[in-house]
Each structure stands twice: as structure tokens, then as C-alpha cells.
N, C-alpha and C positions, 0 to 999 in steps of 0.2 A: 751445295745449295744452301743458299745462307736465310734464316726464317727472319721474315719481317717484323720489325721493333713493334712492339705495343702502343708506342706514339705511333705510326702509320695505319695499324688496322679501327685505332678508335676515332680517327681523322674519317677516314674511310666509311669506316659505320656514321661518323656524323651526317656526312655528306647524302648517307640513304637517306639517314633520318630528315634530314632535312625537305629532300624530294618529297619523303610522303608528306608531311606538313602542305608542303607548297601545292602539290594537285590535289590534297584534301580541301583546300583552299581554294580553288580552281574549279575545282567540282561540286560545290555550295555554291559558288555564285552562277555556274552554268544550272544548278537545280535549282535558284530564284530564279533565272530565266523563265525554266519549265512551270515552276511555279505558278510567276504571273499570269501564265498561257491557261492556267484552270487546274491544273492535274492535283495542287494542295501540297500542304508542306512537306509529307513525305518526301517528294524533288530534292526537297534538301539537305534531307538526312541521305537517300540513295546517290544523290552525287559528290555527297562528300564521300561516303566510301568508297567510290568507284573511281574518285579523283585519287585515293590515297591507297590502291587497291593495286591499280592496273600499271600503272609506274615500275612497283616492286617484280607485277607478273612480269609485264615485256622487259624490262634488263634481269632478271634471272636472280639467281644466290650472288651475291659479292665473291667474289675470285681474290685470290693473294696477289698485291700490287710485285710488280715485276721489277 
């Protein structure tokens, strides 16, 4: 079983990193939504962590590329 090169797992970890970026980013603008709505700016602090949050829960720990 051959271990995977150090260029492929940090590609890999980018590709997380990247995700959380993008739904932390996704979940600030769905919390100005809420915002608008009356609730206050906390909306936008809670939906940026919960954009950049829940990404990582639902697909798991990163797995060794095959």
C-alpha cells in the first residue's frame, strides 16, 4: 500500500480550507438576510460560523486520497 505524496494531502487540505472560507462566506450573507429581518448583527457573526462549521461536520475528517 503506497502512502500518499505530501503534494496530494496539502492540495487536499486546501481544497477543505477552501470550503470553510466559502460557506463562512455563504453564512454572513444568509446572517445579513436575518439581520435585515430585525434579529441584529449577531445573524452575522452565528452564520458565518455555522456557514464555515457545518461543511466540515457533514463530509467528516479528510480520508487518504485513493
Amino acid at each position: 500500500m503506497a502512502v500518499p505524496s505530501r503534494a496530494i494531502v496539502e492540495i487536499s487540505m486546501g481544497k477543505r480550507i477552501m470550503l470553510v472560507i466559502v460557506g463562512a462566506g455563504i453564512g454572513s450573507l444568509a446572517g445579513l438576510l436575518v439581520s435585515f429581518l430585525g434579529v441584529g448583527n449577531w445573524a452575522l457573526i452565528a452564520g458565518a460560523v455555522l456557514g464555515g462549521v457545518i461543511p466540515s461536520w457533514v463530509l467528516g475528517p479528510p480520508s487518504r486520497p485513493s
